[in-house]
Backbone as a printed PyTorch tensor [residue, N CA C, xyz], in Angstrom:
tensor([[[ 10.3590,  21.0300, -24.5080],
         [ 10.0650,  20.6710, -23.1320],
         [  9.7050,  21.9300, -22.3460]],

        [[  8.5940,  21.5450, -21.6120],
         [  8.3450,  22.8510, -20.9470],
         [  9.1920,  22.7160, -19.7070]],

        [[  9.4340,  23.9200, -19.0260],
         [ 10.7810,  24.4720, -17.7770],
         [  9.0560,  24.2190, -16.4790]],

        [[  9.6530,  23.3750, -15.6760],
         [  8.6500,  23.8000, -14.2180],
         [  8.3870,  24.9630, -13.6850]],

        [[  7.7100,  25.1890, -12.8420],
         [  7.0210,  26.0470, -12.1860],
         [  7.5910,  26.4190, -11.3750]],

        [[  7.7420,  25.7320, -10.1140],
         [  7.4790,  25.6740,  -8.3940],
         [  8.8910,  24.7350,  -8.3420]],

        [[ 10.3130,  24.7950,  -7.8580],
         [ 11.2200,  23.8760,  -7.2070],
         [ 10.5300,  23.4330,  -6.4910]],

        [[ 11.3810,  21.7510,  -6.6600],
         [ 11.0470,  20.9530,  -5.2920],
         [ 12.2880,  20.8050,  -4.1380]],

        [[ 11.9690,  21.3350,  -3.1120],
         [ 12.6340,  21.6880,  -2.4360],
         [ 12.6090,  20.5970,  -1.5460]],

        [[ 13.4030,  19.5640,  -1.3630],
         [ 13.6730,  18.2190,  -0.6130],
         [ 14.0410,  18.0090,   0.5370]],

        [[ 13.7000,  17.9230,   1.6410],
         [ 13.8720,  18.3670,   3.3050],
         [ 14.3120,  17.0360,   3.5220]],

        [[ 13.9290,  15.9400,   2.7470],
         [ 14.5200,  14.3250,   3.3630],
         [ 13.5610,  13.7380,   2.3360]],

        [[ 14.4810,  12.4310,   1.9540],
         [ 14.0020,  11.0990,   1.4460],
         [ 14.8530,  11.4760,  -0.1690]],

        [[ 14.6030,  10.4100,  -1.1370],
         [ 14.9600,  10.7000,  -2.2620],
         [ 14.4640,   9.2430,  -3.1210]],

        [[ 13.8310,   9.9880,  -4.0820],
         [ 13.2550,   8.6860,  -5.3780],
         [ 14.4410,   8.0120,  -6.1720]],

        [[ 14.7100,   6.6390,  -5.8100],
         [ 16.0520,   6.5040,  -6.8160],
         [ 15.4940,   4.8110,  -7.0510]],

        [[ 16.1740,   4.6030,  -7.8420],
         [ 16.1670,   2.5340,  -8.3960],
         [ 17.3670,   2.0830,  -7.9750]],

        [[ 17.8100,   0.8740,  -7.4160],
         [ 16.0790,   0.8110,  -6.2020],
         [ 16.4460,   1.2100,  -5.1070]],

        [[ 15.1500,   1.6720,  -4.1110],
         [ 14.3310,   0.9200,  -4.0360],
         [ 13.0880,   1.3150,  -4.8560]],

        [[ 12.8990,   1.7830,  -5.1920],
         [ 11.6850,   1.8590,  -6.2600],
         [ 12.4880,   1.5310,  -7.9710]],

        [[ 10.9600,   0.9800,  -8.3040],
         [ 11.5360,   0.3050,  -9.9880],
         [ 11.6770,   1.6360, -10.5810]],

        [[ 12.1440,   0.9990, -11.9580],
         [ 12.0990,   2.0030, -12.7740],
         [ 10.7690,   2.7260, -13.2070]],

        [[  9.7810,   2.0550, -13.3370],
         [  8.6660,   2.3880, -13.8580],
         [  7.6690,   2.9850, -12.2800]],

        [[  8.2880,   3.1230, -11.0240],
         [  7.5590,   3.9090,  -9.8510],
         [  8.4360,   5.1440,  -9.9760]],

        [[  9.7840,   5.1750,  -9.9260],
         [ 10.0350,   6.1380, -10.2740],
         [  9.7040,   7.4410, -11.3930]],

        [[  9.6880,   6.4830, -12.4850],
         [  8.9620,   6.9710, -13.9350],
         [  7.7760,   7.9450, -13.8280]],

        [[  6.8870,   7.3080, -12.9120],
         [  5.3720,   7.8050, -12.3940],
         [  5.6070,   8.8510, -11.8560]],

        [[  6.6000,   8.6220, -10.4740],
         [  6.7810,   9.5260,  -9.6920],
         [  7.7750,  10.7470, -10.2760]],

        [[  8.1510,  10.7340, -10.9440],
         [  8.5440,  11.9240, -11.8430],
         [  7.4250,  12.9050, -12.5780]],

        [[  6.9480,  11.7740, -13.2540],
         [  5.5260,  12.5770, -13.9900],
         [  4.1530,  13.0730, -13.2650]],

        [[  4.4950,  12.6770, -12.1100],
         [  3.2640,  13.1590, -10.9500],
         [  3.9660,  14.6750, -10.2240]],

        [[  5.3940,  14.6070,  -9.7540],
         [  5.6790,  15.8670,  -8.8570],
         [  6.3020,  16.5750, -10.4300]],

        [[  5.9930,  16.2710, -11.7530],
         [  5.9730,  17.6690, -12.8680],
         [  4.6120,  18.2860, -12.5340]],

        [[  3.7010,  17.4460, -12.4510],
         [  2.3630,  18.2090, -12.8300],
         [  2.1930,  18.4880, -11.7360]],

        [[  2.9940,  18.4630, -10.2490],
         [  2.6970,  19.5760,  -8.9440],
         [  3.5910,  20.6630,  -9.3170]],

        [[  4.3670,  20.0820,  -9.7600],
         [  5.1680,  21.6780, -10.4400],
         [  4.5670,  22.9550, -11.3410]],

        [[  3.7490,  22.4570, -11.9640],
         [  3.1690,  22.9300, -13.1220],
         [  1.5400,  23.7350, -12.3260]],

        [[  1.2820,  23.4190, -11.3030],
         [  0.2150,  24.0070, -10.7040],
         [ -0.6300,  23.3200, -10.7800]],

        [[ -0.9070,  22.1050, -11.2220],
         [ -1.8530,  21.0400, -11.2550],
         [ -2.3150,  20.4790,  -9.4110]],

        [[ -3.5370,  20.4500,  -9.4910],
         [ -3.9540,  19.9100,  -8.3500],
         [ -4.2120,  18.5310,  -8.3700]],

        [[ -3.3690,  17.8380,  -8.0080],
         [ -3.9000,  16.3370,  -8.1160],
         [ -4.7290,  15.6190,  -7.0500]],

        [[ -5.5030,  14.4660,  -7.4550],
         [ -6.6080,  14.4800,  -6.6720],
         [ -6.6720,  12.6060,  -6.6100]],

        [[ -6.9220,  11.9420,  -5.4520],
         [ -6.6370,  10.4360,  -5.3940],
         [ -7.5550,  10.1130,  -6.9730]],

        [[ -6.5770,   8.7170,  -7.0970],
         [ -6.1010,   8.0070,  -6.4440],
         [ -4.3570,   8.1570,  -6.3270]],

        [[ -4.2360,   9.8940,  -6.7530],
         [ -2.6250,  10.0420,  -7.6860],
         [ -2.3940,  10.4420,  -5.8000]],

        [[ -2.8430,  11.5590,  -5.2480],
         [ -2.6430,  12.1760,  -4.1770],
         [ -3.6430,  12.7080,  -3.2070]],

        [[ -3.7440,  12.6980,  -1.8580],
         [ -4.5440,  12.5730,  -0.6780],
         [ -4.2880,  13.9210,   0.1570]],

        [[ -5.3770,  14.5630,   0.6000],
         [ -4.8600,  15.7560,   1.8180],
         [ -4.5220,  14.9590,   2.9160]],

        [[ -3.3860,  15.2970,   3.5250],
         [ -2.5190,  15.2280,   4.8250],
         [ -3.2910,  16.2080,   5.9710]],

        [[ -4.2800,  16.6660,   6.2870],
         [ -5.0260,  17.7600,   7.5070],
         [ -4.1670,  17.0300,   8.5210]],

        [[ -3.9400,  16.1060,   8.8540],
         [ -3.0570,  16.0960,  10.2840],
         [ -1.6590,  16.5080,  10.1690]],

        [[ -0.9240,  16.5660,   8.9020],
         [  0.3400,  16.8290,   8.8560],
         [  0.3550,  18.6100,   8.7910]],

        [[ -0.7910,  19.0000,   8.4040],
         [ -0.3700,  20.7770,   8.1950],
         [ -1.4960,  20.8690,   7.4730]],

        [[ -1.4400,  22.3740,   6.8470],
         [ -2.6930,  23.3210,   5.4930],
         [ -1.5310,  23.1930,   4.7980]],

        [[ -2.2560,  22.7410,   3.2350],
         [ -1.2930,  22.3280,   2.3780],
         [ -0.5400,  21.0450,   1.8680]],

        [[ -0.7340,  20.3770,   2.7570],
         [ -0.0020,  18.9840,   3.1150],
         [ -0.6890,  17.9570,   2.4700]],

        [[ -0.0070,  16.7740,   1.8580],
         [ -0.3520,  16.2000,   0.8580],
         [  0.6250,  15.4070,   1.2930]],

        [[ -0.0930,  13.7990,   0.6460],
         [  0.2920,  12.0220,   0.3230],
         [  0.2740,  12.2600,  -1.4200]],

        [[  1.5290,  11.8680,  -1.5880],
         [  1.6040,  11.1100,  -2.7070],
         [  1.6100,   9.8690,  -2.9430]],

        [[  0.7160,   9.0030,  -3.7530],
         [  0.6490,   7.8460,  -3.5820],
         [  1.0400,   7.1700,  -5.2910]],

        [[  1.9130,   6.3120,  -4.5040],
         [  2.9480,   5.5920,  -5.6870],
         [  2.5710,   4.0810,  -5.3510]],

        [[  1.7640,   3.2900,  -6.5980],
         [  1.7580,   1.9120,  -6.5700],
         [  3.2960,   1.2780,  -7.3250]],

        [[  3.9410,   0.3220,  -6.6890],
         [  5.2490,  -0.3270,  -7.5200],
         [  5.2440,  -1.5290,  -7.0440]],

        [[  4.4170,  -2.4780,  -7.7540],
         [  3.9700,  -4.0180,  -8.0010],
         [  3.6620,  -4.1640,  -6.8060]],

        [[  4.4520,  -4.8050,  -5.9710],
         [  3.4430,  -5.5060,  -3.9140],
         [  3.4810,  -4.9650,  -3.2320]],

        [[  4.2030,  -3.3260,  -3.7390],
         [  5.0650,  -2.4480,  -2.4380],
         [  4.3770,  -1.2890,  -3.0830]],

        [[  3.4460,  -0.2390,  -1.8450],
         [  3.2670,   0.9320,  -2.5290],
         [  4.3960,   2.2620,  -1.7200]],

        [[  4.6660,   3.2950,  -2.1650],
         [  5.4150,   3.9980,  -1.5530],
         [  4.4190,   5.1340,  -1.3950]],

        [[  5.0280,   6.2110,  -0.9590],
         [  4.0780,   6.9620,  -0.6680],
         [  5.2050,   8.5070,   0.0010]],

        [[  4.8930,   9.3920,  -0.4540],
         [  5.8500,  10.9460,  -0.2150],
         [  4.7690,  12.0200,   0.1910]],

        [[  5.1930,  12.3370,   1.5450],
         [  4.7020,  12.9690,   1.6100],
         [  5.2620,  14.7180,   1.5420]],

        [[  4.4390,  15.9420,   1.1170],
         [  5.2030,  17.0300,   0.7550],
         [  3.7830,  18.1180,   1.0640]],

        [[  4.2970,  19.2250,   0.9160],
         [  3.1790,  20.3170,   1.2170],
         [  3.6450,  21.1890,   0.3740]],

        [[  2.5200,  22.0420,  -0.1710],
         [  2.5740,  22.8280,  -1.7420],
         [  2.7590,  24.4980,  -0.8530]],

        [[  3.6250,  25.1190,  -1.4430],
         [  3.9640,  26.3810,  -0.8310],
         [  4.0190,  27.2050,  -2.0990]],

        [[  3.7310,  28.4830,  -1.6240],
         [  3.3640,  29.8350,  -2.8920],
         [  4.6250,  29.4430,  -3.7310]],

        [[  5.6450,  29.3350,  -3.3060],
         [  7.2680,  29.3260,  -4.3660],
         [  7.5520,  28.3550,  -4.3220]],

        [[  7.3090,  26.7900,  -3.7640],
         [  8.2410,  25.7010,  -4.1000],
         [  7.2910,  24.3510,  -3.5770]],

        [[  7.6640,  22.8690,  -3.8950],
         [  6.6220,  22.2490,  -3.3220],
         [  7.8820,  21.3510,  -2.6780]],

        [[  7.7920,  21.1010,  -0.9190],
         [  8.9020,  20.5620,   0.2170],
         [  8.4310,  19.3040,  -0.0100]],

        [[  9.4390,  18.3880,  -0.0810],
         [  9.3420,  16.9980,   0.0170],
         [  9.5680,  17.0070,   1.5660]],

        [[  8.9490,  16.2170,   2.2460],
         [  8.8500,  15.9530,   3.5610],
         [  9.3190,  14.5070,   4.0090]],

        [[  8.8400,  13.5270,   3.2630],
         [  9.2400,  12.3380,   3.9410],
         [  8.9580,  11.5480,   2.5630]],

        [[  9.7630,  10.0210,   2.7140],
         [  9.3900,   9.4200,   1.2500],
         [  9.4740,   7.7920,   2.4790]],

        [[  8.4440,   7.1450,   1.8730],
         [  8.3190,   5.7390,   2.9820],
         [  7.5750,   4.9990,   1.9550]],

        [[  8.0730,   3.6730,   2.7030],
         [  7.1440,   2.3830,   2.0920],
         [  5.9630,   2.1940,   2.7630]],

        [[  5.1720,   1.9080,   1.7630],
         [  3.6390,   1.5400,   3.1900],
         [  3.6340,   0.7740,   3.4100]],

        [[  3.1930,   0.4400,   4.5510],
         [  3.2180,  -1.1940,   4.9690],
         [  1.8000,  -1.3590,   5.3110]],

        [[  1.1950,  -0.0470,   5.6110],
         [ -0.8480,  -0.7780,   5.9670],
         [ -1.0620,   0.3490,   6.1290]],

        [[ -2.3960,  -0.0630,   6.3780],
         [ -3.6630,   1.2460,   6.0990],
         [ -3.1510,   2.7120,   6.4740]],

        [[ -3.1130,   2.6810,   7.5780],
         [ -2.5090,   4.1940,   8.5800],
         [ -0.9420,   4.4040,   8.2740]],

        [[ -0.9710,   5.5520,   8.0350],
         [  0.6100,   6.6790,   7.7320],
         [  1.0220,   6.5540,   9.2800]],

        [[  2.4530,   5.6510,   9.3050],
         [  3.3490,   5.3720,  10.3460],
         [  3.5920,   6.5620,  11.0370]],

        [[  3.3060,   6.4760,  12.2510],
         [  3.5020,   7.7300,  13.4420],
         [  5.0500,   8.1460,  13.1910]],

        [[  5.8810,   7.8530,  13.1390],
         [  7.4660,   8.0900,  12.5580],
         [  7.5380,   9.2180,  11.3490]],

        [[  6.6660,   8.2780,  10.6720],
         [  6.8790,   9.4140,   9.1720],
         [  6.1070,  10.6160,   9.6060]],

        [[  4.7900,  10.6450,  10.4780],
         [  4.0740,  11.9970,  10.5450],
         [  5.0640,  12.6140,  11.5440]],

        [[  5.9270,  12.2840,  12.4470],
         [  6.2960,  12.8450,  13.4410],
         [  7.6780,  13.6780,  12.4670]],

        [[  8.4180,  12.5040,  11.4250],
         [  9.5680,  13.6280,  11.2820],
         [  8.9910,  14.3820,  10.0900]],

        [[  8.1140,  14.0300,   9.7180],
         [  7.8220,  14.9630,   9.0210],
         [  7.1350,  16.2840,   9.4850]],

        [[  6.7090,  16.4320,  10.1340],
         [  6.0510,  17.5330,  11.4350],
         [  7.3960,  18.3010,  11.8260]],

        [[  8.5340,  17.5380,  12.2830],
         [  9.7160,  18.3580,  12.3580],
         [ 10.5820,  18.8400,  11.7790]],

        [[ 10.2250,  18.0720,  10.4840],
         [ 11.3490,  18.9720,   9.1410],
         [ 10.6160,  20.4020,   9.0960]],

        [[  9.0220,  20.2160,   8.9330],
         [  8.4750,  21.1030,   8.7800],
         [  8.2770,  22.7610,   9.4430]],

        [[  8.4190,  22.4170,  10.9320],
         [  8.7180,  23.1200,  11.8020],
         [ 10.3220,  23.8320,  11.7150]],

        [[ 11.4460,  23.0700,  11.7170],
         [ 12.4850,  23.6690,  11.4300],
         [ 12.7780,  24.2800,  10.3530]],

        [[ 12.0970,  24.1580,   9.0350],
         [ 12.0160,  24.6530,   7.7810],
         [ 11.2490,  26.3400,   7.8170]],

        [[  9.9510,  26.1100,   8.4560],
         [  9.6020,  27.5230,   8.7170],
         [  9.8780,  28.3140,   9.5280]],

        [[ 10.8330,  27.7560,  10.6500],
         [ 11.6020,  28.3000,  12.1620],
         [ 12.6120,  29.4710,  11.5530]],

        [[ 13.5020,  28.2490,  10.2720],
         [ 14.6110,  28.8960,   9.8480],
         [ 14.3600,  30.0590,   8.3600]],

        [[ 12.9890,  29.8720,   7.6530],
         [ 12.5600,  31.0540,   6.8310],
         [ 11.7730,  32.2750,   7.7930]],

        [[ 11.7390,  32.2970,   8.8790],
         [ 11.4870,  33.4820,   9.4540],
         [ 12.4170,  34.5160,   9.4820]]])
């Protein structure tokens, strides 16, 4: 087994069964290895976030009628989980961009 790259460094949310199946979780394991690993993933796996930050990224998780969706931003040493939500429609819920905007902010407030 190869050892990761980049920690994921988890600011809020967490992948567990349930609410996600076994087999979204499954995915979603094998998707934030290969952000670990330096892989750039590219939709339909993951989406640039430009309103959330530089760097900032949707992960997008299909799990049967329900898609989930994490959002995180890739940093030189670690990749921050920011927010983990269910989608419910087209547009990323003003809630999730907002706390996620403020984990983010307090995260680089407090590495200064």
């Amino acid at each position: 087994m190869i050892a990761p790259g980049k920690p994921l460094v988890w600011l809020e949310g967490e992948v567990k069964s349930p609410p996600f199946s076994l087999g979204a979780r499954l995915r979603t394991g094998f998707l934030l290895r290969r952000l670990q690993s330096g892989e750039r993933l590219r939709m339909p796996d993951s989406r640039p976030m430009p309103s959330l930050g530089k760097r900032c990224y949707e992960l997008r998780i299909a799990d049967g009628s329900r898609d989930w969706r994490i959002l995180y931003r890739m940093d030189r040493d670690a990749i921050l989980i920011l927010e983990v939500f269910a989608k419910g429609s087209r547009k990323t819920p003003r809630a999730a961009l907002a706390a996620a905007k403020g984990r983010l902010r307090r995260y680089d407030d407090a590495c200064r």
